[in-house]
C-alpha positions in Angstrom: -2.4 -9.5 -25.7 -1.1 -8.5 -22.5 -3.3 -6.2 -20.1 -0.7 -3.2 -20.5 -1.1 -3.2 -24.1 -4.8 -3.9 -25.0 -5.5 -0.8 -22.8 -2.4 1.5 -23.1 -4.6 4.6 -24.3 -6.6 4.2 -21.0 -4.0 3.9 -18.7 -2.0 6.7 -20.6 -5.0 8.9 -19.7 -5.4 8.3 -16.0 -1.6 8.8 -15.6 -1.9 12.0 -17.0 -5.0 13.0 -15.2 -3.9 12.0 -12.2 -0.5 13.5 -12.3 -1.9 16.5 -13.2 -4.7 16.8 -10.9 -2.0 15.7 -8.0 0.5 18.2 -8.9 -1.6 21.0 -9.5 -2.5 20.5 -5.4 1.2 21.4 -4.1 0.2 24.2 -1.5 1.0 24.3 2.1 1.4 21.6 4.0 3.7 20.3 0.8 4.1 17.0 3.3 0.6 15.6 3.0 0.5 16.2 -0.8 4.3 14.4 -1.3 2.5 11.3 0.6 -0.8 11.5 -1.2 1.5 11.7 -4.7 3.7 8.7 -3.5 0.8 6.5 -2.4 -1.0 7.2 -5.7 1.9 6.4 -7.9 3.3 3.1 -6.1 2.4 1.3 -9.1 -0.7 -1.2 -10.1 -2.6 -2.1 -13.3 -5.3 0.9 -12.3 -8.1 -2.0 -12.6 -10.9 0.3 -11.6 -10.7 3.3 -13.2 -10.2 1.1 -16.5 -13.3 -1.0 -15.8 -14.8 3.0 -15.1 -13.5 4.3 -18.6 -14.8 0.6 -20.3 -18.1 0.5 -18.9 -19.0 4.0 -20.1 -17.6 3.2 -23.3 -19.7 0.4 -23.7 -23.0 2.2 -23.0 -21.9 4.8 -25.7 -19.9 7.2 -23.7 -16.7 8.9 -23.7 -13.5 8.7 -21.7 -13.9 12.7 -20.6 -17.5 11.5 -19.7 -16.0 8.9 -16.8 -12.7 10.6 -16.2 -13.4 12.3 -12.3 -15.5 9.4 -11.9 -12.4 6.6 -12.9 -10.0 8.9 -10.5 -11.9 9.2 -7.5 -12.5 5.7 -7.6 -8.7 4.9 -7.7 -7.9 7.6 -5.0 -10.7 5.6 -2.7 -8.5 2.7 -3.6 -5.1 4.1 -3.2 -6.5 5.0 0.6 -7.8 2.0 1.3 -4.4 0.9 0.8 -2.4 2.9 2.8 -4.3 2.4 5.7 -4.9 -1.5 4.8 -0.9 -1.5 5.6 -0.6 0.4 8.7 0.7 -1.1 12.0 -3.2 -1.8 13.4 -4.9 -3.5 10.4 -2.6 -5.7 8.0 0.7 -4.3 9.1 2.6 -4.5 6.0 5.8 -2.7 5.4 5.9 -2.9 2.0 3.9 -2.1 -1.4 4.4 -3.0 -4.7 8.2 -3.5 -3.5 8.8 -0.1 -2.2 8.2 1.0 1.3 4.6 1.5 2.4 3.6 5.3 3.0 3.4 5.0 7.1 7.1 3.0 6.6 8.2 6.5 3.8 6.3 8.8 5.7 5.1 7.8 9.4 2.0 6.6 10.7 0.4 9.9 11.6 1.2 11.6 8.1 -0.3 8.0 6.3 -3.2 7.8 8.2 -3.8 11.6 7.0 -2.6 10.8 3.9 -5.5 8.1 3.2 -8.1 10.6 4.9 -6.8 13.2 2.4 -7.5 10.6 -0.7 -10.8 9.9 0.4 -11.6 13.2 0.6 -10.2 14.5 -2.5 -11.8 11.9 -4.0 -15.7 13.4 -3.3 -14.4 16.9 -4.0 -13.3 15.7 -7.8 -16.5 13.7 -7.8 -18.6 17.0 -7.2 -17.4 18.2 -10.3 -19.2 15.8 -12.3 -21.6 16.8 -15.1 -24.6 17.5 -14.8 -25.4 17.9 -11.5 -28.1 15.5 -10.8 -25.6 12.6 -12.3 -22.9 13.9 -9.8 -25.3 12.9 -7.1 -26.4 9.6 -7.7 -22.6 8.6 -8.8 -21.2 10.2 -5.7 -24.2 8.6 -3.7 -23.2 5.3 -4.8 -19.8 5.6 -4.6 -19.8 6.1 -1.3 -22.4 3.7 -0.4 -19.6 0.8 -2.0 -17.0 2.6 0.1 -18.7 2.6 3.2 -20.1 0.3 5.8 -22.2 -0.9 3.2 -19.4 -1.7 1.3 -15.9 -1.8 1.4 -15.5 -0.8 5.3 -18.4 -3.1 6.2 -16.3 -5.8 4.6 -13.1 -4.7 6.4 -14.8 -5.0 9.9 -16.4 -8.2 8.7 -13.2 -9.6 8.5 -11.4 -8.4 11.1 -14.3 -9.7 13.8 -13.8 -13.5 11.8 -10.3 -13.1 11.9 -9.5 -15.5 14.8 -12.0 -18.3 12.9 -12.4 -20.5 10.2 -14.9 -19.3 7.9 -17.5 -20.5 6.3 -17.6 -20.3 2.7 -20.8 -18.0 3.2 -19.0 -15.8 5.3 -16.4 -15.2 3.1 -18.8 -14.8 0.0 -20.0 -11.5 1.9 -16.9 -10.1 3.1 -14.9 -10.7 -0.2 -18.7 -8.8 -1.9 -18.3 -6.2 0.6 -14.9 -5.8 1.0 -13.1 -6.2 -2.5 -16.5 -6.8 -4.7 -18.2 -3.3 -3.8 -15.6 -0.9 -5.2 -15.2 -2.9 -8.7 -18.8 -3.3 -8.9 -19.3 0.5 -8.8 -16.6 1.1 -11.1 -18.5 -0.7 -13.6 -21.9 1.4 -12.5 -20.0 4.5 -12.1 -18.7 4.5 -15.8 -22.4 3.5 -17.2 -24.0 5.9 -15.3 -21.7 8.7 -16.7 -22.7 7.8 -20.4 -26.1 8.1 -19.0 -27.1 4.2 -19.6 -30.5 2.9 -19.8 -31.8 1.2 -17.2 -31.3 -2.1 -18.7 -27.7 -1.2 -19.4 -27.3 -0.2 -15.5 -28.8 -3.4 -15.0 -26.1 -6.0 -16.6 -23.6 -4.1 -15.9 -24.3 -3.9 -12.5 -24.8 -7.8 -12.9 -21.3 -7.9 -14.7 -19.9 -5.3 -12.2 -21.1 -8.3 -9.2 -19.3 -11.2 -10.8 -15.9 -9.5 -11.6 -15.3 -8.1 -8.2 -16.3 -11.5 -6.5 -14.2 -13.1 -8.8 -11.3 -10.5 -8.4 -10.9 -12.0 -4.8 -11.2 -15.7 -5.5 -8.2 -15.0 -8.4 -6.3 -13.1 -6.1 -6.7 -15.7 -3.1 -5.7 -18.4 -5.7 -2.3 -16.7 -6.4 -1.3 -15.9 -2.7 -2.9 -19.0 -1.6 -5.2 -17.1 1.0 -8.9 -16.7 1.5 -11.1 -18.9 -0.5 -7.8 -21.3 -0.7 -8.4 -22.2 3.2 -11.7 -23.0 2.2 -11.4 -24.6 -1.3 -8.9 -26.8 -2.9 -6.8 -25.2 -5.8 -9.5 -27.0 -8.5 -12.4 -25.5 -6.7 -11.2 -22.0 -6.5 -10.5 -22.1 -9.9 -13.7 -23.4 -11.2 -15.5 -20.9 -9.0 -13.5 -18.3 -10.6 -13.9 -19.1 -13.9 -18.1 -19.6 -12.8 -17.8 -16.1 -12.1 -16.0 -14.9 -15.2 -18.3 -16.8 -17.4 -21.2 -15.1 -15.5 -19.7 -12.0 -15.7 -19.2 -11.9 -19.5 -22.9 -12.8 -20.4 -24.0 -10.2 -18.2 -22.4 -7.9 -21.3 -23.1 -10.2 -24.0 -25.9 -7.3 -25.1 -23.4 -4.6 -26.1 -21.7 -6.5 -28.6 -18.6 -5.8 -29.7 -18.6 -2.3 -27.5 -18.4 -4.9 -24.7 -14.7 -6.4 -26.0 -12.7 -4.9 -23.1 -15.0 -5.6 -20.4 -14.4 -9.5 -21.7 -10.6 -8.8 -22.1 -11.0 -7.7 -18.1 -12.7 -11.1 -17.2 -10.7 -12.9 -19.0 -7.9 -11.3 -17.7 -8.4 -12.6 -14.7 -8.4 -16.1 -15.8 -5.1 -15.5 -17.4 -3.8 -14.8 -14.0 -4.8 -17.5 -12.7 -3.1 -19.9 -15.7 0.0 -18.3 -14.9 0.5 -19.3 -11.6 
């Protein structure tokens, strides 16, 4: 069953959610909020906030339960994003075949735009309920967006950019930068069904092994990354190490677990595509 299908009630809801919470933001300067809008709608599968809206389902929870949590993490994403493509860092003029937000907009209004996202981002997380949750799910969402994270990776590799890495050193940038934000996807949406801590505890294991194994799939298809390290085979049995990893980390929830396997093996299926 193809990805778009198995979870078409998810994605319908963080379209919705999104859209709504986006439009209902149109106040002066309308500029800013027409970038933030096209940056957030520029297509993707919306990978995180599903894993969010999964992983709380699994530990007995309910979408509404995850929702603010699922969007701020895409809105951290969608940032990322806009300033990964700007002039200074990957310099890309394009995304998702359409023009990249400092390309539709400028650079100035794009490098607002992402500041805007990331911000908005902690203001929807604040509304989480109750209040002590809010806290440790905003504390550790921006702990996997920050230099302990996802910027820490970014710097990481942009310091080893001008040598050959080791395949250590691109373990921990691919953790930091691409692994952090799915791995607290999967945390965020447990700890907003108020998990146990052995739940927190596999899925933060499960969390670990997607993200890493996010990368390695995505470096297999654009023949990047872990492919200037690894031959084609290895990548792909590191991959599918991962996934394998990843899915016994869940095994415990039974069949409330089903979607966080269709993720991982999602993955995989990318991969047999190619």
């Amino acid at each position: 069953m193809k990805y778009e299908i198995f979870f078409k009630k998810q994605l319908a809801l963080i379209e919705r959610e999104l859209r709504s919470s986006l439009r209902a933001r149109q106040t002066r300067p309308l500029s800013i909020h027409r970038a933030m809008r096209y940056a957030a709608f520029t297509g993707g599968k919306r990978f995180r906030p599903v894993l969010v809206l999964m992983a709380c389902e699994a530990c007995g929870g309910k979408p509404q339960d995850a929702i603010l949590g699922a969007l701020a993490i895409e809105l951290i994403h969608t940032y990322s994003l806009v300033h990964d493509d700007l002039p200074a860092l990957d310099n890309d003029a394009m995304r998702r075949g359409k023009p990249a937000c400092h390309k539709k907009f400028g650079e100035a209004n794009a490098i607002l735009a992402g500041d805007a996202l990331l911000t908005l981002a902690f203001e929807w997380l604040s509304g989480i309920q109750p209040a002590a949750r809010a806290v440790r799910i905003l504390r550790e969402i921006a702990t996997a967006a920050g230099v302990r994270g996802m910027i820490g990776g970014q710097v990481a590799d942009l310091e080893s950019s001008d040598k050959k890495k080791t395949l250590a050193e691109h373990n921990f940038i691919s953790r930091f930068k691409t692994g952090a934000l799915i791995r607290v996807s999967a945390l965020t949406g447990a700890l907003a069904a108020g998990a146990t801590a052995r739940e927190l505890k596999n899925m933060i294991r499960y969390g670990e092994c997607l993200g890493l194994a996010f990368q390695v799939t995505d470096d297999i298809l654009d023949q990047d990354g872990y492919c200037r390290i690894l031959n084609k085979t290895q990548a792909v049995r590191k991959a599918a190490r991962l996934i394998t990893k990843a899915k016994k980390a869940v095994e415990g929830f039974g069949a409330k677990a089903r979607p966080l396997v269709f993720l991982a093996d999602f993955l995989m299926q990318r991969i047999a595509h190619e």
